[in-house]
mmCIF file as Biopython writes it, N, C-alpha, C and O atoms, coordinates in Angstrom:
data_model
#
loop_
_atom_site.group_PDB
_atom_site.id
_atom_site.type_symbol
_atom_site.label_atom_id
_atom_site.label_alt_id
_atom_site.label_comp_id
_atom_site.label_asym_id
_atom_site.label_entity_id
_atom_site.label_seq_id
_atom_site.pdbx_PDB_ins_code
_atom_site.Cartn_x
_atom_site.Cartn_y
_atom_site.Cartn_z
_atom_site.occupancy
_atom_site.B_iso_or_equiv
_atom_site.auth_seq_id
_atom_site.auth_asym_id
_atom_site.pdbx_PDB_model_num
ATOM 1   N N  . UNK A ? 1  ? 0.840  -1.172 0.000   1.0 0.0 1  A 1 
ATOM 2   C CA . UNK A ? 1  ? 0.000  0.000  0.000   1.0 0.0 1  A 1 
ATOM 3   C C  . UNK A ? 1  ? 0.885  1.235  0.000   1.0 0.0 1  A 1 
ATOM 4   O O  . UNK A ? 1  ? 1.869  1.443  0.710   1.0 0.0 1  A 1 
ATOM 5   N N  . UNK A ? 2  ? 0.375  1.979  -0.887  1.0 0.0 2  A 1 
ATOM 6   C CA . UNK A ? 2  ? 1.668  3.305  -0.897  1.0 0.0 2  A 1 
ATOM 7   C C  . UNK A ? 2  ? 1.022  4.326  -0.227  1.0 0.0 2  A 1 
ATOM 8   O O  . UNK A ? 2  ? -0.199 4.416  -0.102  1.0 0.0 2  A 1 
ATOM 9   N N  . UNK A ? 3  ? 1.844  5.090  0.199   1.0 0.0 3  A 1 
ATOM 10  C CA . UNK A ? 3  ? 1.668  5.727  1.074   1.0 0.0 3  A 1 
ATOM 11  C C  . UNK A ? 3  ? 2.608  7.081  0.810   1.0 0.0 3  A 1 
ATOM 12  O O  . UNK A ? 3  ? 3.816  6.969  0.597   1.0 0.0 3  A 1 
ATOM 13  N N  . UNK A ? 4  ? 1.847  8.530  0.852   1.0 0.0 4  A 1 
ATOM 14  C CA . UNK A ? 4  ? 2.289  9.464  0.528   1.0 0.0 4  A 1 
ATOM 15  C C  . UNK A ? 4  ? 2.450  10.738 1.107   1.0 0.0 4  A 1 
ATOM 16  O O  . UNK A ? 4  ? 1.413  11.389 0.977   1.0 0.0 4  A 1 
ATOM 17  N N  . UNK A ? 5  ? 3.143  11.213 1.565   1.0 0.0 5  A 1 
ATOM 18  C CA . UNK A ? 5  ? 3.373  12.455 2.955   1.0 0.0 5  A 1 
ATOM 19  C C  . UNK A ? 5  ? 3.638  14.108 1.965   1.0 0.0 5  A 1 
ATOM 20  O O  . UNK A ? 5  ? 4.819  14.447 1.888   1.0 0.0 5  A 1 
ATOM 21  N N  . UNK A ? 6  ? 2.834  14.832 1.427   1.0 0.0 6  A 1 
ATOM 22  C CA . UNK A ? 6  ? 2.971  15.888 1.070   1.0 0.0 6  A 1 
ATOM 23  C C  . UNK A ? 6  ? 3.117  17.025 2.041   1.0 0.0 6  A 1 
ATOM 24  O O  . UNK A ? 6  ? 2.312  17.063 2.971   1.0 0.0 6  A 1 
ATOM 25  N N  . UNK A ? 7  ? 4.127  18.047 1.939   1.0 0.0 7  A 1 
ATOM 26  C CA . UNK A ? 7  ? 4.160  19.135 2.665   1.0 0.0 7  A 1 
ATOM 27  C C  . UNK A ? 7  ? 4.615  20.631 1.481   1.0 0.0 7  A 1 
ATOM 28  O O  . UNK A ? 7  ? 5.469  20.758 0.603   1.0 0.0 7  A 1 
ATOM 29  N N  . UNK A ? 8  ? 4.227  20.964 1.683   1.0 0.0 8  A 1 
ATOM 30  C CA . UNK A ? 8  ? 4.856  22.641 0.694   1.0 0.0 8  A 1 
ATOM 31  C C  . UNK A ? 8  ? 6.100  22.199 0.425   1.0 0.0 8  A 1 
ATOM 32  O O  . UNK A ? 8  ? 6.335  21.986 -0.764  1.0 0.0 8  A 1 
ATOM 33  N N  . UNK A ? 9  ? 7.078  21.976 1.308   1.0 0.0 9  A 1 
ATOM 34  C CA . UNK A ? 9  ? 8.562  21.661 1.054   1.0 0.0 9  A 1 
ATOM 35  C C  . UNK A ? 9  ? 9.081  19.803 1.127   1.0 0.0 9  A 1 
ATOM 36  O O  . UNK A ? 9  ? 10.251 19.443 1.258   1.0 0.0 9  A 1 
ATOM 37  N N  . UNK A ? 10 ? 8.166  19.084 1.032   1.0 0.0 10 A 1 
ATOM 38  C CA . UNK A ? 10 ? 8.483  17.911 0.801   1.0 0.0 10 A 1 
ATOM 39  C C  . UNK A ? 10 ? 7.823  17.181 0.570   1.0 0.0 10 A 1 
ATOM 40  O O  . UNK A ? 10 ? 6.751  17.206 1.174   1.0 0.0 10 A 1 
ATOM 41  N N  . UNK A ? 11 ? 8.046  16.171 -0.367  1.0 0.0 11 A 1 
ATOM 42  C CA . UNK A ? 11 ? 7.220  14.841 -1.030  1.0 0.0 11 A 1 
ATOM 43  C C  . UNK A ? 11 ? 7.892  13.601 -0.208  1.0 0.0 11 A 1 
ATOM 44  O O  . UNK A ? 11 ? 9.111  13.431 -0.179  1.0 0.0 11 A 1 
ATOM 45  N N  . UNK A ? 12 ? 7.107  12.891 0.351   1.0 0.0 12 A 1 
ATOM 46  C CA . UNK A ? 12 ? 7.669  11.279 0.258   1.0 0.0 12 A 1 
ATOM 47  C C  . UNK A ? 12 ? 6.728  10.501 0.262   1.0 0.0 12 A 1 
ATOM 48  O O  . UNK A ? 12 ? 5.695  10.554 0.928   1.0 0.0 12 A 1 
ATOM 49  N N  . UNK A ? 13 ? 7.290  9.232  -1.008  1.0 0.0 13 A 1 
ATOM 50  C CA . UNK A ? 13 ? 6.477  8.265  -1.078  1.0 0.0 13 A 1 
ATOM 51  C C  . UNK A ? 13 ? 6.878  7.509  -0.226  1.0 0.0 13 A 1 
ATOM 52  O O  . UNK A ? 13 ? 7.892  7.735  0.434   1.0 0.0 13 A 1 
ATOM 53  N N  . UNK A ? 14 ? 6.205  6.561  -0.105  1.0 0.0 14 A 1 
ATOM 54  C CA . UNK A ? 14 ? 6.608  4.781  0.985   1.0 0.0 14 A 1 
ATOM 55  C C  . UNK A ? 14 ? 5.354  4.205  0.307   1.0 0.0 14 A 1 
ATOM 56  O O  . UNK A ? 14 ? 4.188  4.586  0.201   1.0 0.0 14 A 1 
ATOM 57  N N  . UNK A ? 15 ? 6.387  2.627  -0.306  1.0 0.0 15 A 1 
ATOM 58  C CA . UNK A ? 15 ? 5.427  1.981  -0.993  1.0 0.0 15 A 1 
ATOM 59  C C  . UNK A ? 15 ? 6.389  1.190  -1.545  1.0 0.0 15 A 1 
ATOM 60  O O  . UNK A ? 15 ? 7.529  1.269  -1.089  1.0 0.0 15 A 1 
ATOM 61  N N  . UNK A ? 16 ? 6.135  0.401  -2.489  1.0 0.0 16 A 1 
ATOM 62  C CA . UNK A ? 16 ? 6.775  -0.693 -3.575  1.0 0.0 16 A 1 
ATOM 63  C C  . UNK A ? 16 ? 6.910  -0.255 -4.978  1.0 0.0 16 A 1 
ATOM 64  O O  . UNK A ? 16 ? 6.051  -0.006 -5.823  1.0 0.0 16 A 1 
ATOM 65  N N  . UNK A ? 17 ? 8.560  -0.213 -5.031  1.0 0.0 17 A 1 
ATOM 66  C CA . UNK A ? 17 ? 8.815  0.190  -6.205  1.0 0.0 17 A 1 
ATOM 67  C C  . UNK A ? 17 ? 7.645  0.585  -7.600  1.0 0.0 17 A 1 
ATOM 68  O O  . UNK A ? 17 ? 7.484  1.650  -8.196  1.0 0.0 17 A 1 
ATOM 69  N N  . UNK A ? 18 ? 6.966  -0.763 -7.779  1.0 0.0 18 A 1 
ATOM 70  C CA . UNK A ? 18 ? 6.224  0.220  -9.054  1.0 0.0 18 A 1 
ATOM 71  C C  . UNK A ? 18 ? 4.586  0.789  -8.338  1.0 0.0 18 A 1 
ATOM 72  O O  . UNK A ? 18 ? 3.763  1.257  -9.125  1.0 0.0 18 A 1 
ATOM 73  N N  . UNK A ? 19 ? 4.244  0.693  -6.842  1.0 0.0 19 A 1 
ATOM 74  C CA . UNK A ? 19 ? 3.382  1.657  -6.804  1.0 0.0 19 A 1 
ATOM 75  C C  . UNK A ? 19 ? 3.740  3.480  -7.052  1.0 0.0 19 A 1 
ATOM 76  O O  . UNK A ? 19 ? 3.052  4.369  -7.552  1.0 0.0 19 A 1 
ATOM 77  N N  . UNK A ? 20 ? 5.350  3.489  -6.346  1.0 0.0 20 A 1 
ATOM 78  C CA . UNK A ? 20 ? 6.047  4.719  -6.604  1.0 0.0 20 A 1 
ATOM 79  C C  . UNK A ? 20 ? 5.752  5.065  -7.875  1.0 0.0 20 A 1 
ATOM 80  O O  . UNK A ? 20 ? 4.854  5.830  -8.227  1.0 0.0 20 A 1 
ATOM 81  N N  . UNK A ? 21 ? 6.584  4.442  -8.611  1.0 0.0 21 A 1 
ATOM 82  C CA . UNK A ? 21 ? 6.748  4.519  -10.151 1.0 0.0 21 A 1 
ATOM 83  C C  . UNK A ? 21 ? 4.925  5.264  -10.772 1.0 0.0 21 A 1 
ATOM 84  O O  . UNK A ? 21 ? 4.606  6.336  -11.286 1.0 0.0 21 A 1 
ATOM 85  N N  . UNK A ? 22 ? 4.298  4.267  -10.447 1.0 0.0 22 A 1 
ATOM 86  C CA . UNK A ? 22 ? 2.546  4.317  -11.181 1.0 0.0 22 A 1 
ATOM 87  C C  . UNK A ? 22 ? 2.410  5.700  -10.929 1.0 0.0 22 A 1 
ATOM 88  O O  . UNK A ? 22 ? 2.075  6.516  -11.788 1.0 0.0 22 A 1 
ATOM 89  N N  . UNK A ? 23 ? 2.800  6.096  -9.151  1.0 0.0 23 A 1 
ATOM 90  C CA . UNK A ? 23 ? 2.110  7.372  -8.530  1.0 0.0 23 A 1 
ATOM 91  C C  . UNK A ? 23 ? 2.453  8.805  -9.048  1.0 0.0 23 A 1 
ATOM 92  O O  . UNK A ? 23 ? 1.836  9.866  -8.955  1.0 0.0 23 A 1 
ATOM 93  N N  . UNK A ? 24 ? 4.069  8.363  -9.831  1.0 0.0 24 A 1 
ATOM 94  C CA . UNK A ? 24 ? 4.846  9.214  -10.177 1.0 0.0 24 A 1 
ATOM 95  C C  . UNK A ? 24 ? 4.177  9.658  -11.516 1.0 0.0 24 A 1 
ATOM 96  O O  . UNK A ? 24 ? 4.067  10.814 -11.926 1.0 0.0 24 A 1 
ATOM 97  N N  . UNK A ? 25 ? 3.701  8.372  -12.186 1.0 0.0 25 A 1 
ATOM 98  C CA . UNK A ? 25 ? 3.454  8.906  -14.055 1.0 0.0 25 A 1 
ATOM 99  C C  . UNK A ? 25 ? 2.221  9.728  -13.525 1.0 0.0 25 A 1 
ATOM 100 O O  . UNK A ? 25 ? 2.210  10.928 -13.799 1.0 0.0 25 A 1 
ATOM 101 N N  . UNK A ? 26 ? 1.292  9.256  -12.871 1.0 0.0 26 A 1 
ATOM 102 C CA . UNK A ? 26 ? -0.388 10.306 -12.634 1.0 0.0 26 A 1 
ATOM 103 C C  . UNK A ? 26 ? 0.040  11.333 -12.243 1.0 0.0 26 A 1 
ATOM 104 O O  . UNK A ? 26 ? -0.659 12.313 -12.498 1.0 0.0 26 A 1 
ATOM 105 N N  . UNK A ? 27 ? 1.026  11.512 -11.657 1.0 0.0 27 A 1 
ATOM 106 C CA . UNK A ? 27 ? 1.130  13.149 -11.206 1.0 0.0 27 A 1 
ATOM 107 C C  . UNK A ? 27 ? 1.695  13.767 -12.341 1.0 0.0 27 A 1 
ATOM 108 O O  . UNK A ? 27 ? 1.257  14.880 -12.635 1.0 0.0 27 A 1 
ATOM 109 N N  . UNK A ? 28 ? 2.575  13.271 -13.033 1.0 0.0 28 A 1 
ATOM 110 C CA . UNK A ? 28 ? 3.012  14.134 -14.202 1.0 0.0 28 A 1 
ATOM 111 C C  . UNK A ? 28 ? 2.319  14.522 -14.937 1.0 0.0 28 A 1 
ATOM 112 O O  . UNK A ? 28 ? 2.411  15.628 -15.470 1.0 0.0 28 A 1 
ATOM 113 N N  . UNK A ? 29 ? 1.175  13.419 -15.202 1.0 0.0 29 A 1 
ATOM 114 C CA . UNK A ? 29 ? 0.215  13.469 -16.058 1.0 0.0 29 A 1 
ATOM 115 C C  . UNK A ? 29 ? -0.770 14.631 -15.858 1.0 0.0 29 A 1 
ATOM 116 O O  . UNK A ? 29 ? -1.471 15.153 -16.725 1.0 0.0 29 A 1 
ATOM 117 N N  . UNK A ? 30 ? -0.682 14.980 -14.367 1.0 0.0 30 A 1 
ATOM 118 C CA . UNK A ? 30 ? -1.263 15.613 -13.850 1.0 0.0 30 A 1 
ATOM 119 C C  . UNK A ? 30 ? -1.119 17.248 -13.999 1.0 0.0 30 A 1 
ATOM 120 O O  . UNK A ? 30 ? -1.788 18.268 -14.164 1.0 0.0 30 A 1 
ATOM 121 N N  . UNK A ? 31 ? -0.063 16.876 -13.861 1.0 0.0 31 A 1 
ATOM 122 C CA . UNK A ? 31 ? 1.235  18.294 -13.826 1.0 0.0 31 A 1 
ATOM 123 C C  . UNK A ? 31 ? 1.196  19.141 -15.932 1.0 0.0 31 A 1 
ATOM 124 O O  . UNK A ? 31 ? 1.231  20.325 -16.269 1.0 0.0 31 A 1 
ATOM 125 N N  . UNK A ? 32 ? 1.143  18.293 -16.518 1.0 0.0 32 A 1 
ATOM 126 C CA . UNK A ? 32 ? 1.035  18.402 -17.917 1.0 0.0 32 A 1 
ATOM 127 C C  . UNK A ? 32 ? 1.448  17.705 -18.923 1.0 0.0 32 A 1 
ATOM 128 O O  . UNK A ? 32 ? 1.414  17.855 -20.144 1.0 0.0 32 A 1 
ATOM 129 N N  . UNK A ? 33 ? 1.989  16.630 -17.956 1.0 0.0 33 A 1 
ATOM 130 C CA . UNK A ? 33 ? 3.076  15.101 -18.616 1.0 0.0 33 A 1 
ATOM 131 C C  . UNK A ? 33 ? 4.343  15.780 -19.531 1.0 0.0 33 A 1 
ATOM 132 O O  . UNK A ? 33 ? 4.767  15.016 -20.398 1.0 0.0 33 A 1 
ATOM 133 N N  . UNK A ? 34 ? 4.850  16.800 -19.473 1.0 0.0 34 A 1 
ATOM 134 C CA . UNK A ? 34 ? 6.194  17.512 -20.185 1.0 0.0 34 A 1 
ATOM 135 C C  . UNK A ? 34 ? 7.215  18.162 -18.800 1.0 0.0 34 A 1 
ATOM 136 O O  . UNK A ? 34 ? 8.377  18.557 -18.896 1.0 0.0 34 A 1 
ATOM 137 N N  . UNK A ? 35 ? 6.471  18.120 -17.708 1.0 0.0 35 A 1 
ATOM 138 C CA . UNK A ? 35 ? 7.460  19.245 -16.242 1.0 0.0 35 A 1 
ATOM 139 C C  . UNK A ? 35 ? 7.726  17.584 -15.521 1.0 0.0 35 A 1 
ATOM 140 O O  . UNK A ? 35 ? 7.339  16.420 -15.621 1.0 0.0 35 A 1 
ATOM 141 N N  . UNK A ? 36 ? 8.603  18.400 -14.810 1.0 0.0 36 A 1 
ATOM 142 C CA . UNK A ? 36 ? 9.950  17.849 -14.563 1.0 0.0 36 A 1 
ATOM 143 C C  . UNK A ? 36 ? 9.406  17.534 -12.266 1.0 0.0 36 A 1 
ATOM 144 O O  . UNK A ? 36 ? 8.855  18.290 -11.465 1.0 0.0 36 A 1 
ATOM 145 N N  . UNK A ? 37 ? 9.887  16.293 -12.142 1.0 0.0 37 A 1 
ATOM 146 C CA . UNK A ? 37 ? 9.403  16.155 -10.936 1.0 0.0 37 A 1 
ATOM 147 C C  . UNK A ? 37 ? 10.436 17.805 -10.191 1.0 0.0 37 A 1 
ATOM 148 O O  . UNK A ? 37 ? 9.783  18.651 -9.580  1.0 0.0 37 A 1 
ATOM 149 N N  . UNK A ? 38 ? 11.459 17.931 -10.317 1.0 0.0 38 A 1 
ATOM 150 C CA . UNK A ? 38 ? 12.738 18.559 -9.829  1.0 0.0 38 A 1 
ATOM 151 C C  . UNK A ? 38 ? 11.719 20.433 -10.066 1.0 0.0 38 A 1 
ATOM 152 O O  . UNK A ? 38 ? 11.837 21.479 -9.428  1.0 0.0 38 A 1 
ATOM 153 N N  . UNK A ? 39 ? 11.029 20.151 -10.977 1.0 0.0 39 A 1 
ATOM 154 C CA . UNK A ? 39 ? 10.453 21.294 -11.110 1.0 0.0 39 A 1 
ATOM 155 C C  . UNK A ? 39 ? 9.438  21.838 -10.323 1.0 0.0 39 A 1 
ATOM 156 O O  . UNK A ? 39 ? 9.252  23.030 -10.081 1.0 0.0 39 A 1 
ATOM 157 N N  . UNK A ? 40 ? 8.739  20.784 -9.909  1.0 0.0 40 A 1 
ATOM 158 C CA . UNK A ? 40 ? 7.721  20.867 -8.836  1.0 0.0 40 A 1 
ATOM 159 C C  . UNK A ? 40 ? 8.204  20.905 -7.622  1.0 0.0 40 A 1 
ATOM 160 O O  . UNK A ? 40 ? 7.500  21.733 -7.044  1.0 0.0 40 A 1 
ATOM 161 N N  . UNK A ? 41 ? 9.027  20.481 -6.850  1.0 0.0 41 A 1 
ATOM 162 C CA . UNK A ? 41 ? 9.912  20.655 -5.813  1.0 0.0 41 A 1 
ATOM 163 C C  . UNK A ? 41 ? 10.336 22.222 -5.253  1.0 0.0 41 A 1 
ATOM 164 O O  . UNK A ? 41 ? 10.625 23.053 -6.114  1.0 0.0 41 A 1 
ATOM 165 N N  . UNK A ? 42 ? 10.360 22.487 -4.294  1.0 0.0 42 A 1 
ATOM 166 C CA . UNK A ? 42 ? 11.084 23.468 -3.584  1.0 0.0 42 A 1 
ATOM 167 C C  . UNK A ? 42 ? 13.029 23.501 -3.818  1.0 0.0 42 A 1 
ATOM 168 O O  . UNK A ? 42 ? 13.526 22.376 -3.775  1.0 0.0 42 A 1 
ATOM 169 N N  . UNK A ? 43 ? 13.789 24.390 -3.990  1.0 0.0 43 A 1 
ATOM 170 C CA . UNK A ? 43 ? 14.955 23.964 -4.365  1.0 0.0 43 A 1 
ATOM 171 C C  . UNK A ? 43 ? 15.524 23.361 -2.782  1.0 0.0 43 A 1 
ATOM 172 O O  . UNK A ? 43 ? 15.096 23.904 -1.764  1.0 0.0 43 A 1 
ATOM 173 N N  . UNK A ? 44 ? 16.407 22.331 -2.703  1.0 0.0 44 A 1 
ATOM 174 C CA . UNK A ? 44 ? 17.265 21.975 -1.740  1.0 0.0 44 A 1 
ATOM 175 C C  . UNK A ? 44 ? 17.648 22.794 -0.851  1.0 0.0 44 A 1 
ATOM 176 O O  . UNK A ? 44 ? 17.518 22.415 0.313   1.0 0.0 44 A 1 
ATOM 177 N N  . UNK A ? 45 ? 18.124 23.906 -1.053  1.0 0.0 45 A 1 
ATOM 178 C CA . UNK A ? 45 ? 18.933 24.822 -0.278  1.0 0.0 45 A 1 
ATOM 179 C C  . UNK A ? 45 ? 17.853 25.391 1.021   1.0 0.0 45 A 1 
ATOM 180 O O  . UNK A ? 45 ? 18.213 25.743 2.145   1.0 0.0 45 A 1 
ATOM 181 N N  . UNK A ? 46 ? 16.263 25.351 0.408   1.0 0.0 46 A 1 
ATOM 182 C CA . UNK A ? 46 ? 15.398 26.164 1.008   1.0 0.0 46 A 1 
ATOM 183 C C  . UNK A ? 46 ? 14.610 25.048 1.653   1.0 0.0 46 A 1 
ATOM 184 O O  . UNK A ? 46 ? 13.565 25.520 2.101   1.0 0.0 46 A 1 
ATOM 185 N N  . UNK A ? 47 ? 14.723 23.543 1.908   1.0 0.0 47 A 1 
ATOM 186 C CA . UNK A ? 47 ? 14.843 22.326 2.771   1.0 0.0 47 A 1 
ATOM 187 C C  . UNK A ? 47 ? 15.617 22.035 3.927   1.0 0.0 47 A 1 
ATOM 188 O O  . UNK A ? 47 ? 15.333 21.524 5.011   1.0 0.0 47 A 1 
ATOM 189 N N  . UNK A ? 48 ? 16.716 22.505 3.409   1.0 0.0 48 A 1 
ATOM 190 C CA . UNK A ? 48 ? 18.160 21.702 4.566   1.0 0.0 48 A 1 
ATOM 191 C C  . UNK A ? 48 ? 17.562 23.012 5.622   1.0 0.0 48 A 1 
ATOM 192 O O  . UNK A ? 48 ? 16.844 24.004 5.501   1.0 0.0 48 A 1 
ATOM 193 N N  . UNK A ? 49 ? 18.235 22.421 6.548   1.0 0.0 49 A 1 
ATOM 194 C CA . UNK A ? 49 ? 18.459 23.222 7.771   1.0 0.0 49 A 1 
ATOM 195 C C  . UNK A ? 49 ? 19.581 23.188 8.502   1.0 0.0 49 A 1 
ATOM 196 O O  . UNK A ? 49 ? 19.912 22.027 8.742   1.0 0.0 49 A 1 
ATOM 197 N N  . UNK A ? 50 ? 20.344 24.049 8.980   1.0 0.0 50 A 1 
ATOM 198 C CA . UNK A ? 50 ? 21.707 23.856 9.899   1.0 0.0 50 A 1 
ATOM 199 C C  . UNK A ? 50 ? 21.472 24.047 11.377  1.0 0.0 50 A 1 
ATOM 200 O O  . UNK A ? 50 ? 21.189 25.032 12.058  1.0 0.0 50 A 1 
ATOM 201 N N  . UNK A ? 51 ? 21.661 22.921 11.611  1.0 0.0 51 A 1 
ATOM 202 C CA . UNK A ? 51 ? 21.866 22.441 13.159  1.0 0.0 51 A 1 
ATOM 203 C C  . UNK A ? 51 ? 23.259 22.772 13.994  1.0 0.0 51 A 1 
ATOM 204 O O  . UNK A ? 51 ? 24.125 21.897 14.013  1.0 0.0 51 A 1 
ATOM 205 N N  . UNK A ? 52 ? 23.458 23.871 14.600  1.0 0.0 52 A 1 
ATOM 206 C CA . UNK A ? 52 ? 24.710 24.300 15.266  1.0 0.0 52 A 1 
ATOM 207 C C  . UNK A ? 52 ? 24.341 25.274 16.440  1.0 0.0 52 A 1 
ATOM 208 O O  . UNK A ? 52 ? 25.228 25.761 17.140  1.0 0.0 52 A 1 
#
């Protein structure tokens, strides 16, 4: 069973390889099937956090 955790700044799936995969093409499809998962994403830099 896949299982999917959306937040403004993060996606995670948990699931079995091709439920990922399946969940991945509907969203593109979704998206306009031409954009880019990396595009939909928040950039990295504005994720991490420094712990000090």
């Amino acid at each position: 069973m896949l299982k999917k955790y959306a937040t403004p700044m993060k996606l995670q799936l948990v699931g079995k390889a091709w439920e990922i995969r399946y969940s991945l093409r509907q969203e593109m499809k979704r998206w306009g099937g031409q954009s880019l998962l990396i595009e939909r994403l928040p950039p990295a830099s504005a994720t991490s956090t420094a712990s000090k």
